[in-house]
N, C-alpha and C positions, 0 to 999 in steps of 0.2 A: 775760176778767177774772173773779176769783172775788169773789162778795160778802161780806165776813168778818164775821159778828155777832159779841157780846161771847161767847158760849159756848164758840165759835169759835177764836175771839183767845185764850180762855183754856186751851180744849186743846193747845192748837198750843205753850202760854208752858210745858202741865207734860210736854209732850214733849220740850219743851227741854233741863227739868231735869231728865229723867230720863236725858239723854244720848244721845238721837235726833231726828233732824229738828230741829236748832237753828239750821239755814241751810236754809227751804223751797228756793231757787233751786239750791243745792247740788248736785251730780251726785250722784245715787242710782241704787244698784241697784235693777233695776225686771223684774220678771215677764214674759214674754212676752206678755200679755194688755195690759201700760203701766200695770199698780199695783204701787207702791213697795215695795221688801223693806227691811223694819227688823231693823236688827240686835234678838237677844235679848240681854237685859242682866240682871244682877241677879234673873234668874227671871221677867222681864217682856218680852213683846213689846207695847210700846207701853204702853197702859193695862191690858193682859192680862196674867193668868198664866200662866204654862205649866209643865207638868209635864215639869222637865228629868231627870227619874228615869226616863220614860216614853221619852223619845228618845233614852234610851241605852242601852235594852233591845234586846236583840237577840232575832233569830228564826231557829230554825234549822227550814225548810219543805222535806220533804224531806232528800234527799242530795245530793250533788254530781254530777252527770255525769259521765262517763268523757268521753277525748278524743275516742274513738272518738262516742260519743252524740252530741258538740257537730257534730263534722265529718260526722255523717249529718242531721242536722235544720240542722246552719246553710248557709242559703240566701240569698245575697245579688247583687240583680245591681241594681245600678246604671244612671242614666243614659248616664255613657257606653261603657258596656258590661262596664267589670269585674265580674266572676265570672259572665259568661254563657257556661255551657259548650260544647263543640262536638256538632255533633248537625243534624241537616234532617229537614226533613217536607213535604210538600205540603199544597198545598190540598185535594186532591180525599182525601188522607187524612183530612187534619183536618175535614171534612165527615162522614165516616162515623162518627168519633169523635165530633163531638161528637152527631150524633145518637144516638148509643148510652149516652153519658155525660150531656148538658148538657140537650139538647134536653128533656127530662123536665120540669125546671127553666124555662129560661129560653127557653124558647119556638123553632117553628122559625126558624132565620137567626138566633137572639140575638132576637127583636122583642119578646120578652117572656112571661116564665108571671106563675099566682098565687099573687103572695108572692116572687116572686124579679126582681131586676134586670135590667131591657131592655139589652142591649148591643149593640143596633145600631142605625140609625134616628136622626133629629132635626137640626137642626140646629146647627153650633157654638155653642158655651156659653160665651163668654167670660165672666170674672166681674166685666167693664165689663159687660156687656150683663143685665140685670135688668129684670124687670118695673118698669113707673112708671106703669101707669094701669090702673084697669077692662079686662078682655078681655085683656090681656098674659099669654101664659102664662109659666111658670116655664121652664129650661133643660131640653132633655132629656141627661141627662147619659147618655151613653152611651160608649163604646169612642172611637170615630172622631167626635165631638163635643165631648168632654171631656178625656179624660186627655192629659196632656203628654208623656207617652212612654211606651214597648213597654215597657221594661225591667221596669216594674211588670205589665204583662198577665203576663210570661214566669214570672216570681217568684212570683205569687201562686195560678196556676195549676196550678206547680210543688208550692207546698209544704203548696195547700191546695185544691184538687179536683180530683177531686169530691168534695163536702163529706165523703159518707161513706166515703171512701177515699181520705184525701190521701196523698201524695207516695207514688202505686201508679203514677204516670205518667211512663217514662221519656222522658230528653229530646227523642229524637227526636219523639214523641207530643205532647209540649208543643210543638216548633216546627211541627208540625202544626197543633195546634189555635190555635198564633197566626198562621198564616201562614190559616188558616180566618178566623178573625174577622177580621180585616185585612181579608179579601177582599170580606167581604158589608160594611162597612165604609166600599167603594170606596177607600181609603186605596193609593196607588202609593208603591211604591218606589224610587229612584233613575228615575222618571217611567215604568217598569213597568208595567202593567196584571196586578194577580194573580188569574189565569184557574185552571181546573183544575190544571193541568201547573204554578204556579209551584211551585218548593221552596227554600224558607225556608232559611237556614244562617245560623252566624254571623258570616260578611261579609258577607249582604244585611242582617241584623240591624243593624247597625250605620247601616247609611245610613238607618232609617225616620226619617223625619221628620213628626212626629205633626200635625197638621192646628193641632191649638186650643194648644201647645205655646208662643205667645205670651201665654195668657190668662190666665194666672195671673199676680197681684200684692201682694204685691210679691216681689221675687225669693227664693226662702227655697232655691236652689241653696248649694252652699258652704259655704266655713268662716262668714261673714259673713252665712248665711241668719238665724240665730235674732234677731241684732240689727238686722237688715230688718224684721223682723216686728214685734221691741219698738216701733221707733221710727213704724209704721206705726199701729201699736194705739194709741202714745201720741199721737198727732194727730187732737183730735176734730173734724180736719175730715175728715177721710178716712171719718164715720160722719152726716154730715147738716150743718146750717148754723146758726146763732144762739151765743149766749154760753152759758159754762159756769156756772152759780152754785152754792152751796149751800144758800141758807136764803133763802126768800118768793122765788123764781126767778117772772119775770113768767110769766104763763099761753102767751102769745103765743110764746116764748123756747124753749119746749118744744120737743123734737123728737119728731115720734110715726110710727110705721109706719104706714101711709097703705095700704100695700095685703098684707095681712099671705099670706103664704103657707097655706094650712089645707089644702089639697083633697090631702088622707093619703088612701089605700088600703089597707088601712082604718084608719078613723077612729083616730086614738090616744086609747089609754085615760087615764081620767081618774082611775081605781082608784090606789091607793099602797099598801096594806094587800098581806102578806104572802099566800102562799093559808095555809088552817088544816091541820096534821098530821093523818088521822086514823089512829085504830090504832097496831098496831108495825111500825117499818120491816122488810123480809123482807129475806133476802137472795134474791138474785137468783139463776137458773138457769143456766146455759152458754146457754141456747138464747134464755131474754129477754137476756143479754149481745149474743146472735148478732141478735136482732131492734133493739136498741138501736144497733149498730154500721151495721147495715146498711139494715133497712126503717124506722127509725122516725123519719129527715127527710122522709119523704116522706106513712110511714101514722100520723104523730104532727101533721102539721099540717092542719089544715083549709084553708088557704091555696092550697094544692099543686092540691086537686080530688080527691089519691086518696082510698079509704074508710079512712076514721081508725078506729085500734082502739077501739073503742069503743061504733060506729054500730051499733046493732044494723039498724036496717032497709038499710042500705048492704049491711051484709054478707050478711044475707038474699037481696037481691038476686040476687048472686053466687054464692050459693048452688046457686040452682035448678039448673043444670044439671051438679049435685054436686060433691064432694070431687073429683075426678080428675079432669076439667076446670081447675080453680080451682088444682091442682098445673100440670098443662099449662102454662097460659096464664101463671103466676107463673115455672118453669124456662124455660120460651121465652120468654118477653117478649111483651106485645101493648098498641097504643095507646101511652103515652107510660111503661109500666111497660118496662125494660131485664131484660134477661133475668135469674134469679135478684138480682133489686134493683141490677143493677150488680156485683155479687162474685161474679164468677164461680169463685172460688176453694172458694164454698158446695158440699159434697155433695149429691146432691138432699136421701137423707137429710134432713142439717141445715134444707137450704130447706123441705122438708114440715113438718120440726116447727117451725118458724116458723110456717109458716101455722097448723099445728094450732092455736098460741099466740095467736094472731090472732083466727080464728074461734070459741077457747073464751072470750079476754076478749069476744066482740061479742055474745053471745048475752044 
């Protein structure tokens, strides 16, 4: 029940006459979140102005795409499997890949790096199943825990890692590295066990049936997803228990989070302030372009562990046992650093003057 005071009464009487919400019970258009969309009238939405000079400005960002463009970057693969291309890989591939690519990241087996998502490990995550007391922890939302279906590993994998070189990974390689995390996953296929020797294709694709693939609610599959969702959002029971009011709402009546989620890695910032410009912007070199592309997800975050451009006593470190060394170990790869950053398409060349660029900002 809502409680309506006179203010109340009174708004609700000049929304009337302004020619919206004149019948509260009325079927209204409503957002997907379950608040009401008011038509614009008159240069008003609701009691608001709006700047309909503004909303009929156009923006031209850019150019247009060629067909060509659209059909290289659009990547779509679905649950039930359309536009999943043909292609196989193994496990025992996709193991060596992703050590070479992933592993750097996301820890050995998927268990987790710093700053980057666990995708393996935990148990299922249904989104009935929530903490509700002291010591509950949260879900671990992982690969074989959480997501409702491959379709999405296969897709996203595809057309966006490794971060710093998306879609450099041909398909077989993708069914690799999904038929890899599957694996350590424990996730069977058609009751399969995927050992070394299985290889993925996409007939076996088709039969994965994702473990937590029931836990999601409410259904938001289909044409009929988005209005699942509306009608779900607009049921405040679906969000806690007692009456809805608006105005002197009894204390008791409240509904409050009781065991609130916080334990981030790290903490989130409480800052909101822009950072400050200083100086003039430069343009940029080929070679900071090449360090930007390539090493600076990994030597741009502290998160990661590697030595951030900047550190000077990290790169000191590194140092000691010289320049040619510090080339060595950067072109061959050592520890969780991927040979030449992962692009191996770098000249050494190119890769030395990276470092040089490296080592000259860290001093």
């Amino acid at each position: 029940m809502f409680k309506l005071d006179k203010k109340t009464v009174i708004a609700f009487g000049i929304a009337s006459v302004l020619g919206f919400g004149s019948n509260l019970m009325a079927k209204v258009e409503k957002n997907v979140d379950g608040s009401v969309i008011y038509p614009t009238k008159n240069g008003m939405y609701t009691l608001y102005h709006v700047n309909t000079k503004a909303e009929n400005t156009k923006f031209n960002l850019g150019r247009k795409p060629t067909k060509n463009e659209i059909k290289a970057w659009k990547i779509e693969v679905f649950p039930d499997g359309e536009g999943l291309p043909e292609g196989k890989g193994s496990v025992e591939d996709g193991a060596d890949l992703f050590d070479a690519k992933c592993a750097m990241c996301h820890g050995d087996m998927g268990m987790g790096g710093k700053g980057y998502p666990q995708l393996s490990g935990g148990e299922i995550s249904s989104l009935k199943n929530q903490p509700k007391g002291p010591g509950d922890e949260a879900p671990t939302k992982t690969i074989g825990t959480y997501w409702p279906y491959a379709s999405t590993l296969f897709w996203y994998i595809k057309s966006a890692m490794p971060f710093n070189h998306p879609m450099s990974l041909t398909n077989d390689q993708v069914y690799s590295l999904v038929a890899y995390l599957l694996s350590v996953n424990e996730i069977e296929i058609d009751g399969e066990e995927l050992d070394d020797e299985y290889v993925l294709n996409k007939k076996k694709f088709l039969k994965i049936k994702m473990p937590n693939r029931n836990g999601f609610y409410p259904n938001v599959d289909g044409k009929n997803g988005v209005e699942n969702m509306k009608k779900f959002l607009s049921n405040p029971k679906n969000y806690g228990t007692g009456s809805r009011c608006m105005h002197n709402c009894p204390r008791g009546k409240v509904v409050h989070i009781k065991y609130e989620l916080n334990d981030f890695h790290p903490a989130l910032s409480e800052k909101r302030d822009l950072p400050k410009e200083v100086g003039v912007k430069k343009v940029k070199t080929r070679i900071q372009k090449l360090y930007d592309e390539t090493c600076k997800a990994c030597h741009g975050n502290p998160a990661v562990g590697a030595p951030v451009v900047g550190d000077k006593k990290a790169w000191a470190e590194r140092l000691k046992n010289g320049m040619d060394n510090l080339y060595k170990n950067g072109i061959n790869g050592i520890n969780g650093m991927p040979p030449k950053g992962g692009n191996p398409n770098l000249s050494d060349k190119d890769f030395k003057a990276i470092v040089d660029y490296m080592v000259n900002e860290s001093k």
